[in-house]
C-alpha positions in Angstrom: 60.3 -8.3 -5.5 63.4 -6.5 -5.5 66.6 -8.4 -6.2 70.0 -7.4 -5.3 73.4 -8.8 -6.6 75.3 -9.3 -3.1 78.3 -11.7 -1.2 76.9 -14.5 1.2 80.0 -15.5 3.4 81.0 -18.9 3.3 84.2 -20.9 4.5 85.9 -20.7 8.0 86.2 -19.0 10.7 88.7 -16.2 10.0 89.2 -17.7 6.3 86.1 -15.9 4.5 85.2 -16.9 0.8 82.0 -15.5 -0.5 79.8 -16.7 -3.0 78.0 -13.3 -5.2 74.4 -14.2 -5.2 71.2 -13.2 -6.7 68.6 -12.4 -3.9 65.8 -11.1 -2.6 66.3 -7.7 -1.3 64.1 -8.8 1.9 65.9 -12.4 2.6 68.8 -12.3 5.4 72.2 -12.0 4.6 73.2 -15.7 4.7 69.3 -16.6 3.7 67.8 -17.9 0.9 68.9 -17.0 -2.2 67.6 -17.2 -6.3 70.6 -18.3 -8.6 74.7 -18.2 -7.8 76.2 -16.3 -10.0 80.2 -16.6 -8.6 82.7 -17.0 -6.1 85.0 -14.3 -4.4 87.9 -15.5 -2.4 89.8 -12.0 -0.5 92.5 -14.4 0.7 93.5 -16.8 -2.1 93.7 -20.4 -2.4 95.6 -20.5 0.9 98.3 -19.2 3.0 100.8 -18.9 0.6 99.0 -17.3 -2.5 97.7 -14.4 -1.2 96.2 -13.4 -4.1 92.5 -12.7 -4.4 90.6 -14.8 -6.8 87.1 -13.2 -8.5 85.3 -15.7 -10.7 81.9 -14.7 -12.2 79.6 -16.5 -14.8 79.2 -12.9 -16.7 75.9 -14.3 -18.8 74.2 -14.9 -15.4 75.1 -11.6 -13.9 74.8 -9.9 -17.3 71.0 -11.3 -17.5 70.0 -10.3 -13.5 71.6 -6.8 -14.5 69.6 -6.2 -17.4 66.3 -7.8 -15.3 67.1 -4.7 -12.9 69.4 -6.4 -10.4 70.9 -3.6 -8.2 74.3 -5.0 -7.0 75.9 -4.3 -3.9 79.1 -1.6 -3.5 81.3 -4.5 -3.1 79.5 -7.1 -6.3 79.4 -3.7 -8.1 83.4 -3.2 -7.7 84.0 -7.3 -8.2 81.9 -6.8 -11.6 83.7 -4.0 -13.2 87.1 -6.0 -12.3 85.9 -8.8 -13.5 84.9 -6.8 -16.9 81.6 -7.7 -16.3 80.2 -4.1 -16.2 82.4 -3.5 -19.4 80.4 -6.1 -21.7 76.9 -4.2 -20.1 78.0 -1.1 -21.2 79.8 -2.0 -24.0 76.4 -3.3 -26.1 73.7 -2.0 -24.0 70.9 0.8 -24.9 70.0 3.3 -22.4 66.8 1.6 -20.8 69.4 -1.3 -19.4 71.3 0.6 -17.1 69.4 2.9 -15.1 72.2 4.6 -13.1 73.6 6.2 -16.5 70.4 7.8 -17.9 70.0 11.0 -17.2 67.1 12.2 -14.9 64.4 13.4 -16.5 63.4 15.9 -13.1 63.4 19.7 -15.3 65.9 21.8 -13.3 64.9 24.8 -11.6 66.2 28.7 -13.7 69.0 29.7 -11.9 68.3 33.5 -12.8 65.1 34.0 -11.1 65.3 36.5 -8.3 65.1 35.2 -4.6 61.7 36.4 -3.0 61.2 38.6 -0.1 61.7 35.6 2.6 64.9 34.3 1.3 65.8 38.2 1.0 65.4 38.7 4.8 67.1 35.6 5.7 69.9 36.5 4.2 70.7 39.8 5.2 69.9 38.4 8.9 72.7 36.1 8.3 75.0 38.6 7.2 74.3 40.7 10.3 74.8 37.8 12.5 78.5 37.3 11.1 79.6 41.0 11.1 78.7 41.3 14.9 80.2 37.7 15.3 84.0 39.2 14.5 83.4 42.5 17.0 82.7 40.7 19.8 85.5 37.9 19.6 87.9 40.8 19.5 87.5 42.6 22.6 86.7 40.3 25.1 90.0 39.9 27.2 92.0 36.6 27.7 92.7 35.5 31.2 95.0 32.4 32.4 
């Protein structure tokens, strides 16, 4: 099962608050969910604070992050302003967070020659552009 950290809207019509959630990757947007792990609020407490108010419980995210929890753009952004991300990467070891470790795919050598195919495709490319700039030139413009 694949769980994402993501927002599930809540509140009025045209007054959104959102509640960052722990959930099945597979479960609807406003579906079930596993465990709440805060609010989000874009608007503020109302018309005249317009501020926007993030509250997360940081041992509840902290703890789906490290279970392999892949959060959302939006969670992701709410959780490094929150400081959220800052206390995972602060005391974390390299297994935790899988979208700083390094790939381990070997990279290809950059000095080995091209072969014979990529040869010819190349210099049929080259031809195509130095007969492009000929032709554009001496047609004639009418109006």
């Amino acid at each position: 099962m694949a769980v994402k950290l993501r927002l599930v809207r809540m509140g009025k019509k045209k007054q959104p608050t959102y509640r960052v959630v722990a959930a099945d990757s597979r479960s609807p947007r406003d579906g079930r969910f596993l465990e709440i792990v805060g609010t989000y609020a874009p608007r503020g407490r109302s018309s005249t604070d317009d501020e926007t108010i993030v509250s997360i419980d940081h041992e509840k995210a902290l703890r789906w992050l490290r279970q392999g929890a892949k959060p959302t753009d939006r969670v992701e952004r709410l959780l490094r302003s929150s400081g959220t991300l800052d206390r995972l990467t602060g005391g974390r070891d390299e297994a935790a967070a899988p979208s700083a470790a390094p790939s381990a795919a070997p990279s290809a050598p950059t000095s080995a020659p091209p072969s014979t195919a990529e040869a010819d495709v190349q210099d049929v490319e080259s031809d195509e552009v130095e007969g492009a700039g000929d032709a554009s030139g001496s047609a004639p413009v009418t109006s």
